[in-house]
N, C-alpha and C positions, 0 to 999 in steps of 0.2 A: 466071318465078320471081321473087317476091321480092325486092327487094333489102337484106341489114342496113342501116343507119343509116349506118354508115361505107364504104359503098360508093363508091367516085369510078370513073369512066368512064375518066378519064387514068390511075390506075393498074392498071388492067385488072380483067375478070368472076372476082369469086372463085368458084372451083371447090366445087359444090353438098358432094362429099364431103369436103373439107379442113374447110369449116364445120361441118357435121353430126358429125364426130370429134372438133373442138373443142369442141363444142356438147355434147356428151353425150347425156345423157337428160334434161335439162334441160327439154324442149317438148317430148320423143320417148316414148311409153309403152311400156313392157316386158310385150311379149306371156307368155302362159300358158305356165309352164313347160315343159308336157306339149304344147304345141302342135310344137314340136320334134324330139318323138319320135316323131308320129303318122306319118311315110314309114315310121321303122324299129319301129315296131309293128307296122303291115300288112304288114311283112317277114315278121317272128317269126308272127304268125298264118297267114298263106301257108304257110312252112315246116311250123308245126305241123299242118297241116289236109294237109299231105302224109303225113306220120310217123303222122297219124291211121289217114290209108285204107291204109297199110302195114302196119298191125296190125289193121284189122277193123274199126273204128269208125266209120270210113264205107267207101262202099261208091264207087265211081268216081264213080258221079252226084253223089250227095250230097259228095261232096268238090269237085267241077266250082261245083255251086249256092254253096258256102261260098265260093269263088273268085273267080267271077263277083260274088258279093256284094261283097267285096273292092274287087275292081275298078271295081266302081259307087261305092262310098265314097271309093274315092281319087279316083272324078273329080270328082263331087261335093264333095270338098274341097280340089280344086284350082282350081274355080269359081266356090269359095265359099258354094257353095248349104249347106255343111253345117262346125258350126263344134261347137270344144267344150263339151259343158254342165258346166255348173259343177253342178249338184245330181246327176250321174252320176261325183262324185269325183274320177277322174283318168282318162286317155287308157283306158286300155283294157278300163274297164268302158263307155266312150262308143262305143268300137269293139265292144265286145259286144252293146250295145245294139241298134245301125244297123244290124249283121251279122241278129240278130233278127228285124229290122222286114222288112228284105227278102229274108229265106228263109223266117221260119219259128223260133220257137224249138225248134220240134222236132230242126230239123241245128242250128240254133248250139248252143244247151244243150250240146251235145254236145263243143263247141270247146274248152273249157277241161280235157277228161278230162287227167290226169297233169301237169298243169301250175298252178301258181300266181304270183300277179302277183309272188311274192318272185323266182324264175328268171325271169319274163316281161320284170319291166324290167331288171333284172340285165343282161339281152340286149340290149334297148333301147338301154339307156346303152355296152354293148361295141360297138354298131355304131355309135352316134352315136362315141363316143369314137375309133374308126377316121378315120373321117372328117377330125375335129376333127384329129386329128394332119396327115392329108396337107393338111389345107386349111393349116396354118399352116407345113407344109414346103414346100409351093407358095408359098406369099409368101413366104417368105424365101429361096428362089430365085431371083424377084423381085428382091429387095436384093441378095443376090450378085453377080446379074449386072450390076448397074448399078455396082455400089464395083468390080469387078474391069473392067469396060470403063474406067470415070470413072480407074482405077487404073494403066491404062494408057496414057491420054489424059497424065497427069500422075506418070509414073514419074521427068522430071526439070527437075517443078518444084519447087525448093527451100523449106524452109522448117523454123523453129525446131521442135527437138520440148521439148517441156515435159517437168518432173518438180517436184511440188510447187504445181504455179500459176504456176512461175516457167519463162522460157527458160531453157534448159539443154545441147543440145545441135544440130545439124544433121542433117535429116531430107528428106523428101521428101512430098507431101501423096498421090503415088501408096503409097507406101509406109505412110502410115495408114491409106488408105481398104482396100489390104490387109491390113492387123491386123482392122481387125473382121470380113471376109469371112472370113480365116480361123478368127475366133471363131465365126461366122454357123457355119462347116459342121463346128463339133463340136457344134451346135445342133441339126442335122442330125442328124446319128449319135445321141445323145440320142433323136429320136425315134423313129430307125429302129429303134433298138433296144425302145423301152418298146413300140413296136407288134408286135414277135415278141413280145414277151412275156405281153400281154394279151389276143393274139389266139388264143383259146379259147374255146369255145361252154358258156356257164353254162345254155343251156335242158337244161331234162329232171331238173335240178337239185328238182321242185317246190317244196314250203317250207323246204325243207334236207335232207330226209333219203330223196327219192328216192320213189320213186312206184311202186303196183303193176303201173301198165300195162307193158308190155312194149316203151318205146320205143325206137327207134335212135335213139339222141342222134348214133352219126355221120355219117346222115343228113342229120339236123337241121345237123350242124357243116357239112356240106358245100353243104347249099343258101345256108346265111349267108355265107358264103365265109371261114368261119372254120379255122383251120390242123389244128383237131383240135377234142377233147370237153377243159372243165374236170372232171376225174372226178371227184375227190371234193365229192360234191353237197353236205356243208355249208360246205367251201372257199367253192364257186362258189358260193353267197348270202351267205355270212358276207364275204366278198373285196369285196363290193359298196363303192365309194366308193373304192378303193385305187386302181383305171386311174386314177381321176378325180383323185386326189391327185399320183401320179405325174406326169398331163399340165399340171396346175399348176404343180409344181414346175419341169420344163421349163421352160415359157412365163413360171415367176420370171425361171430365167436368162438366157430369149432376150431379155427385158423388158427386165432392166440391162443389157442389152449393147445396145437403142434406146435405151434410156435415156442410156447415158454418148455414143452419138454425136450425139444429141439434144443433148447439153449441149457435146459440142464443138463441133456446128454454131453454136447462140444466141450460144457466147461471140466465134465466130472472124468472125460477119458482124454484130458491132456495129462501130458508128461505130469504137469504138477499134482492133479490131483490122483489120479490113478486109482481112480474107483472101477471104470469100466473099460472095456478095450473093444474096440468097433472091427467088428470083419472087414478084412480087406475086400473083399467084395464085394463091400456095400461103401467102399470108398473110394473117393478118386484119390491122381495125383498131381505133380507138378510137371512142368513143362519144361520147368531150369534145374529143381529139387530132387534129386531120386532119392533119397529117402524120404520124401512125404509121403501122408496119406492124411487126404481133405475129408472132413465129414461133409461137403458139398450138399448130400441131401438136406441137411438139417438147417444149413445155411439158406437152402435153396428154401424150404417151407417156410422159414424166416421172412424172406425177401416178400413172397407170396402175400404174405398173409396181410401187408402192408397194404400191397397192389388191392390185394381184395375187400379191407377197410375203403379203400379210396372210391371203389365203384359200388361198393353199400352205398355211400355219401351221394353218390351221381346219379343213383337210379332212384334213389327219394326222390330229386331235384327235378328230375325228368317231369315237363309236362305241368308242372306246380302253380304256374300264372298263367297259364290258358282258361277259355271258354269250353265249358263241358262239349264231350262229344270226341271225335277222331280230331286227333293234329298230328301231324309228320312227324314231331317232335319224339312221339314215341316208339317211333322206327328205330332210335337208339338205344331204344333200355335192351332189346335184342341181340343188338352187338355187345354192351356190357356186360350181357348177363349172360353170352355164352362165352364168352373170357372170364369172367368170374369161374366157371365150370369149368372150364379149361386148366386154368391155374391150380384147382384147389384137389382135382381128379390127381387120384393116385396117391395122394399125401398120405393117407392114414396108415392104407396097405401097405408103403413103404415102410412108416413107423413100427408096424405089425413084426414085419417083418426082423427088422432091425433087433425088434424086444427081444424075437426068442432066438435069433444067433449073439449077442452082443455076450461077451465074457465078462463076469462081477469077481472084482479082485475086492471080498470080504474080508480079507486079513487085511489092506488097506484102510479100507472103512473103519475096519473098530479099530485099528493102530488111531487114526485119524479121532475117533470120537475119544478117547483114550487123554487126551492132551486138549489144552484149553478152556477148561474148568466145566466143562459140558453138562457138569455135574451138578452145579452150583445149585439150580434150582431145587436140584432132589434134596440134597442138604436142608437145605433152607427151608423147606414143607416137612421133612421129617425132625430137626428141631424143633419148630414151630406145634408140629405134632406130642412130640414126647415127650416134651418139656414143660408143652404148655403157656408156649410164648407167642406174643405177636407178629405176626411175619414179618412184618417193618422190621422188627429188632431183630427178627433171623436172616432177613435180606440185607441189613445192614452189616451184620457180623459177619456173612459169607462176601460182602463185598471188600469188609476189610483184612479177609483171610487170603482172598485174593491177592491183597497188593503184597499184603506180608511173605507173599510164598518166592522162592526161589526157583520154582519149578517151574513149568507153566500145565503144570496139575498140583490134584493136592497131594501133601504128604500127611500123614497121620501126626505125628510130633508140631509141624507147625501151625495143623488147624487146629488141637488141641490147646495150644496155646495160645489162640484167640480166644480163644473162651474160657480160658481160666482169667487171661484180663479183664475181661467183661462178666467174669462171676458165674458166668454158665457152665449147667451143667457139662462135665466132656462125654466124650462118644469111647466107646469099648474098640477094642481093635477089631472084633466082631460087627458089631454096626456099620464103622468107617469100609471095611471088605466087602459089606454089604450093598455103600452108596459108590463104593469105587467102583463099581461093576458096572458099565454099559446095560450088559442083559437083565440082570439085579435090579436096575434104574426101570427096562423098560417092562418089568414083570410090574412094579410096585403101581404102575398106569392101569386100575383094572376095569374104567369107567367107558362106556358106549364110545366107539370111535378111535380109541386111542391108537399108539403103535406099540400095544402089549399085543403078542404075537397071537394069544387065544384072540384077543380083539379084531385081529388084522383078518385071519381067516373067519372070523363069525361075518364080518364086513362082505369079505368074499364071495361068500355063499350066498350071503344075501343079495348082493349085486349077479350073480348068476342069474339068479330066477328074476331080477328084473330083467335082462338082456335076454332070456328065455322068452320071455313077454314080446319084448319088442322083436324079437328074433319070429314068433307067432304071426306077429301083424304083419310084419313086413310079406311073409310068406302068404298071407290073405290078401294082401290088397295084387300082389302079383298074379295070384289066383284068379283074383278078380277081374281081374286087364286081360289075362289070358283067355276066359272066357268070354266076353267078351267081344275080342278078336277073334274068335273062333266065334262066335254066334251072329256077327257081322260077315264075316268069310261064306258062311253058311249057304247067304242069300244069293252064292251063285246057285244054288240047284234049284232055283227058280226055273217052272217052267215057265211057256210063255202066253201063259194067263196069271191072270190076277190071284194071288196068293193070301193066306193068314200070314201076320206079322212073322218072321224068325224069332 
């Protein structure tokens, strides 16, 4: 491989895929739309050429030869030997073509009865978009696992939690890498959800308004491994681009939630703050700079997640002020919604990744939580507690202990002395040792959720077994595809007479 410009030996082999996600499409060309669809077109034709010989249209053989054609095309374009033509439109007037060439147009001609490319890609695009969902719940699985191991490695390493840009109170770095986990797996359910929902077979649908042949559309729904029929067939064309906007939508808000931990990593392993330190391998460099190293990826998910808000926005839009039914108009949600895929593929696994090399400089952290009154709060509730005062009046006295301190922590002699002004009771040198303590602070949090470290790991375990869950489905519904396509596959051992359904 190559090396970029900025490559050094001493800070180790950048990693081909960190590059290449920073990199974009920059050097990379963006293959044919419809190249994409071409597995789940020879799906949809499979299927159809079954639903065919179930109604008369062919006959066992002539469905076996449509089959076997198939079959030859898919290896053929798994080889390479057979690519899309561009003067044949789109995918699967190219598959009607090749189906042609090697049976005969006599059986294919025949291939398209009660169906039109309006239901064909409709289908298309529901099986790619299945996919599309589990492949981006599998990476973020990925991520999960790694913020909830890394989250448990460092349930009591301390450190400031921010509000506003500024420190603000006392937290734990296990205890953040748990918040986004548990954001990760309502990102989850999101998809689990939109995939019952779209998972409905639009073929048999023809241009909208349904077709005279006599098809089992639940046939058809069952060989795709789809849950049922969309029935009303100008729904299920007219509906085209909706999956597509929805799984946008998601992947907006899986994106900002890479996105914001993207920005806490950049901010927390510069020079200034020095909380974490990023493998050089998982960074680039400079082109003028030898001593840089770019967090690039996290920049790069950044950038993304932008692009990917933008065509959430575009694929709603798509199609909104038309007359029900097919319009061209929708030929675009296609191309947005495989760039949306495009962009957002790979992010998590990157992230994943990133968790469990990155290095946590925790003497930093509590140095850092340590300074800046981080504390204040705890003060202030424990006053309020043991004294038996209103918080107003112990948030008031720690605000004026604050200004009074010459530190930028507290010291024992001068917080003492705001409270002998104010008549309040003072704090024992035992107490004050008590609220001075970062981990002290984060022990006295014993309530559901906190970042008390017995809390952080009870959190943990709990989010296991939900991620166990979805880790289940995911593995069933691929099950379920798989079989499936093997129960469609089937239908070449047709002979050639007429057969019971596969």
């Amino acid at each position: 491989m190559k090396k970029p410009v900025w490559y050094s030996r001493a800070k180790g082999d950048p990693r081909a895929e960190f590059v290449a996600f920073s990199a974009g499409r920059d050097v990379v060309p963006i293959l044919e739309a419809d190249s994409v669809l071409i597995p789940y077109d020879l799906w949809t034709n499979r299927s159809h050429a079954v639903g065919l010989r179930e109604i008369g249209v062919y006959t066992g053989a002539e469905c076996k030869k449509v089959l076997q054609a198939l079959h030859q095309l898919e290896r053929e374009w798994e080889n390479g030997s057979w690519k899309l033509d561009p003067q044949l439109e789109d995918v699967h007037i190219n598959i009607e073509s090749r189906v042609a060439e090697i049976c005969g147009e006599e059986i294919s001609g025949r291939l398209h009865s009660g169906r039109s490319r309006n239901d064909q890609v409709a289908c298309d695009m529901k099986l790619y978009a299945r996919d599309v969902i589990l492949g981006f719940m599998t990476e973020s699985m990925e991520l999960i696992h790694s913020l909830l191991e890394h989250a448990g490695n460092h349930a009591d390493t301390v450190m400031p939690g921010y509000t506003h840009h500024r420190k603000a109170t006392i937290t734990s770095w296990g205890h953040w890498c748990a918040s986004y986990a548990q954001g990760l797996l309502r990102d989850m359910q999101r998809f689990a959800d939109l995939y019952k929902r779209i998972n409905a077979c639009p073929l048999g649908a023809a241009a909208a308004y349904g077709t005279t042949w006599p098809l089992d559309r639940k046939l058809t729904a069952k060989l795709l491994a789809f849950d049922g029929v969309q029935e009303n067939t100008l729904d299920a064309v007219s509906s085209r681009g909706e999956a597509e906007a929805e799984i946008v939508q998601c992947l907006a808000c899986l994106m900002k939630r890479l996105a914001c931990f993207s920005q806490d990593i950049i901010l927390f392993s510069t020079e200034e703050f020095g909380y974490l330190a990023l493998p050089s391998d998982f960074t680039t460099g400079s082109s003028i700079m030898p001593q840089k190293r770019n967090p690039d990826f996290a920049e790069a998910i950044k950038g993304k997640s932008h692009v990917i808000a933008g065509l959430a926005q575009a694929l709603i839009s798509i199609d909104g002020a038309n007359l029900s039914g097919y319009n061209k108009d929708v030929q675009w949600s296609k191309y947005l919604f495989l760039d949306a895929v495009r962009e957002a593929g790979g992010a998590a696994t990157i992230l994943a990744n990133v968790v469990m090399s990155m290095t946590v400089h925790a003497d930093r952290m509590e140095q850092a939580a340590r300074s800046g009154f981080l504390n204040a709060v705890d003060v202030a509730d424990y006053l309020a507690r043991s004294r038996r005062l209103p918080f107003r009046k112990t948030y008031t006295l720690m605000s004026e202990a604050v200004g009074a301190s010459t530190k930028n922590y507290f010291q024992f002699q001068e917080l003492n002395q705001v409270l002998v002004d104010h008549h309040a009771a003072l704090l024992s040198s035992s107490e004050f040792e008590k609220l001075n303590d970062p981990m002290k602070c984060l022990l006295s949090r014993s309530h559901i959720g906190s970042p008390n470290p017995k809390q952080v790991r009870r959190q943990i375990q709990a989010m296991k077994r939900k991620s166990e869950t979805f880790q289940k489905w995911i593995q069933k519904q691929q099950d379920f595809i798989q079989s499936a396509q093997k129960r469609c596959r089937r239908a070449l051992e047709i002979e050639g007479k007429q057969t019971s359904r596969p």
